[in-house]
Structures are given as structure tokens and as C-alpha cells.
N, C-alpha and C positions, 0 to 999 in steps of 0.2 A: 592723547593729550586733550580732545575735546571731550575727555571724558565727562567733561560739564555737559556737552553735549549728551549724551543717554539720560539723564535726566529729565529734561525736556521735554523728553520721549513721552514722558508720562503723560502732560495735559492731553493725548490720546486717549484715556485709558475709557475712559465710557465709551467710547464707538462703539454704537450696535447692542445697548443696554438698557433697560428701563431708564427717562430722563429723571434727572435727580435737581430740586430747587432751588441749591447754589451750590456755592464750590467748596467740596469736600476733601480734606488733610489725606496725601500717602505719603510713608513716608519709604525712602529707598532700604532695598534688603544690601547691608553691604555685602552679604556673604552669594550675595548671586547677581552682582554687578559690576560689568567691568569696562573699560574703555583702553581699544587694543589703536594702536598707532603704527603706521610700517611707511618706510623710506627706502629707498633702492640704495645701495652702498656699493658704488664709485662703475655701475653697470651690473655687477658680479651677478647680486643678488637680493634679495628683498629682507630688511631685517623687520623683525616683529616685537614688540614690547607692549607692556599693558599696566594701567593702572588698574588698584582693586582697593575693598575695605573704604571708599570712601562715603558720604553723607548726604542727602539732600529733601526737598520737602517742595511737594507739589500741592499745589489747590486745583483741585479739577471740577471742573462745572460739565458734567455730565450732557445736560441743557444745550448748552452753549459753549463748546468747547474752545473757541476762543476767548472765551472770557478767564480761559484755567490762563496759572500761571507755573513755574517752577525755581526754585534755586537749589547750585548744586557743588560742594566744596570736595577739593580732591587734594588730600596729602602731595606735595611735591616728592615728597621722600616714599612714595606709598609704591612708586615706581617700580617692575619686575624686568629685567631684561632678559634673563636665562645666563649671562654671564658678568662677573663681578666688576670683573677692569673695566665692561662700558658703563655699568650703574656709576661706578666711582666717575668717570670719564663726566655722563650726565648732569653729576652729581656735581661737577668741579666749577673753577671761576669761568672757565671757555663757554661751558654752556648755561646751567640754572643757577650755580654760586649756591644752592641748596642750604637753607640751615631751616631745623628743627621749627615745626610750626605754617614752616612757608605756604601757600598754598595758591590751588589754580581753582577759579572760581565761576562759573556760569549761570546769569540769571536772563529767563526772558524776559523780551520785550514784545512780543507779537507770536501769535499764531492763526493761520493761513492753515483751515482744514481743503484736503486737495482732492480726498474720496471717503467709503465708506472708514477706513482702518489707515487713513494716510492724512501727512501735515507737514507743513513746511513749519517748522518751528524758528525764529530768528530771536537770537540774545545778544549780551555783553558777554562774552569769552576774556578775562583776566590772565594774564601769565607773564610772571617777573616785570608785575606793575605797570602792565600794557596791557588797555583794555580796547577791542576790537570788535563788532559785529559780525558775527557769522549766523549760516543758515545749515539748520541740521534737517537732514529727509530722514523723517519719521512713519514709522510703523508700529501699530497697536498687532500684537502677538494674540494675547487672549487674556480676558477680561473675565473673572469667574471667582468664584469661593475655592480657597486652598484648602488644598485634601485634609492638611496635616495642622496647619497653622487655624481653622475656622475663622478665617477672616477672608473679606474682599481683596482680592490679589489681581496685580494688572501685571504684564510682560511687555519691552518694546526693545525694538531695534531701532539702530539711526544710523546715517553714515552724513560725513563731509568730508571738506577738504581745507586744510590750513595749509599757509605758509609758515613755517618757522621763524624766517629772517625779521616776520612782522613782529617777533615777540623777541629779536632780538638774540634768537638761540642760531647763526648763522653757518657755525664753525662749518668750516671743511664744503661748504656751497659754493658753484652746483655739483661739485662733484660729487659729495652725498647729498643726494635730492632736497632740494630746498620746500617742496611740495610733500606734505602727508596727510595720506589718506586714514581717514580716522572710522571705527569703527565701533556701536558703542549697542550694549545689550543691558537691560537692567530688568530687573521686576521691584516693587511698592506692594506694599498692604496697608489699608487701610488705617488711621489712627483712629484707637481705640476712646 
């Protein structure tokens, strides 16, 4: 769900590259980003869901990597479970109320580089009209020209931790974990 979160990821993306003199447009690849969400259900076991195909747009300052910034919109409905009755479940007035359009949204507010390829990234996290401050742990993957694409391409990883109950999505808490650990992978190329 903080799939707002992997975008973020980005203002990483020049670690470790010739500095560049302000802050340059990626824009996210949807078809190779994704933001994977997992909860424990009732002890059992750990369920895995994921969003994908969503949008976002980073300014990175190579330079001054705090000076990047990112935003990042994620279909509600973009949602994947592996099974249908929980999407619908998801999907329903118990949890998102979901209609067409809806969407979760993350933009920073700050970044905190912490090493050479690492950042504490902190934004507004939106979901079902609750917007909340989270901190995502960021990783620069690699920063290079795409083999195939001939553009500047950056890769990142990020993980955090949300509560659910904060966005209002409570059902069935604690017995399904009210705590999700979120997981979030994206690559940007360059704007041309």
C-alpha cells in the first residue's frame, strides 16, 4: 500500500554518478514497479498482495540529493491479490469502499541521505482521504543507461511499516495484523 512509497525511492537515483546542476525529471516505468504489502492472517500465515501499473514523477538533484523531490499515484483498484473473493472483500464498504478513479497518493516532504546508495525518504502517504507521514528506507539499486530503452534509467528498493487502522482499513484487527510491512521496488527513466 505504500506503494507511494517506492517512488520516493527515486530521489536516490544519482548516488555515485557524475553531479548534475539541478534537479532532473524520471519518470516511473509502471511496467516494472511495484508495491508488495503482507499481514499475518489470524497467526496462520503471512498473506502477500501487490499493487502495480501505477504513475509517478521524480525531480532528482543529482548534486544535492536532498533537494530531489518525488510524487507518486497508485490506482486503488490496481490492486492484485492472487484471489478474487479477497480483492472483492478489499474492494468492499468494510475496507476501501473502492470506486473507479480512487486513488493512494504519496508525495515527499524531506529527504535524509544516510550513506553512499541509502535515504530516509519522509512524505504525506494518502489513503481513503487520510493523509499521514511516513518514513520509507531507501535504496539506490543502480543508476546507469538502459541497454534497450537508450535512456538514463535508475532502479530502487524501499521498505516501511504502516498501520492500517491509521487509514481507517481496521476490519478484523488484531487478529489480522493491524501492522503491514510494505515493500516497494521501482525503476524511472529519464524524461526525454
Amino acid at each position: 500500500m505504500k506503494s507511494i512509497a517506492f517512488a520516493t525511492s527515486m530521489a536516490l537515483a544519482g548516488l555515485g554518478t557524475a553531479a548534475l546542476a539541478a534537479p532532473e525529471q524520471y519518470n516511473l516505468d509502471p511496467s516494472h514497479s511495484q508495491v508488495v504489502f503482507t499481514y499475518e492472517h489470524l497467526g496462520f500465515s503471512t498473506t502477500y498482495n501487490v499493487f502495480t501499473g501505477f504513475e509517478g514523477e521524480i525531480m532528482f538533484d543529482q548534486e544535492d540529493p536532498a533537494n530531489s523531490s518525488v510524487s507518486v499515484s497508485i490506482p486503488v483498484m490496481s490492486m492484485y491479490t492472487g484471489w478474487e473473493k479477497r480483492l472483492e472483500h478489499f474492494m468492499s464498504d468494510e475496507m476501501f469502499g473502492a470506486e473507479e478513479g480512487d486513488m493512494i497518493t504519496f508525495t515527499s516532504t524531506g529527504i535524509e541521505v544516510t550513506g553512499d546508495n541509502t535515504a530516509e525518504i519522509t512524505g504525506d502517504l494518502t489513503i481513503n482521504g487520510t493523509t499521514k507521514s511516513v518514513v520509507l528506507d531507501a535504496e539506490l539499486n543502480k543508476a546507469d543507461a538502459h541497454p534497450m530503452q537508450e535512456q538514463q534509467w535508475v532502479g530502487f528498493d524501499a521498505t516501511t511499516t504502516l498501520k492500517r487502522s491509521d487509514y481507517g482499513l481496521d476490519f478484523a484487527a488484531p487478529a489480522v495484523s493491524d501492522e503491514l510491512q510494505v515493500m516497494i521496488s521501482i525503476e524511472a527513466g529519464k524524461a526525454e
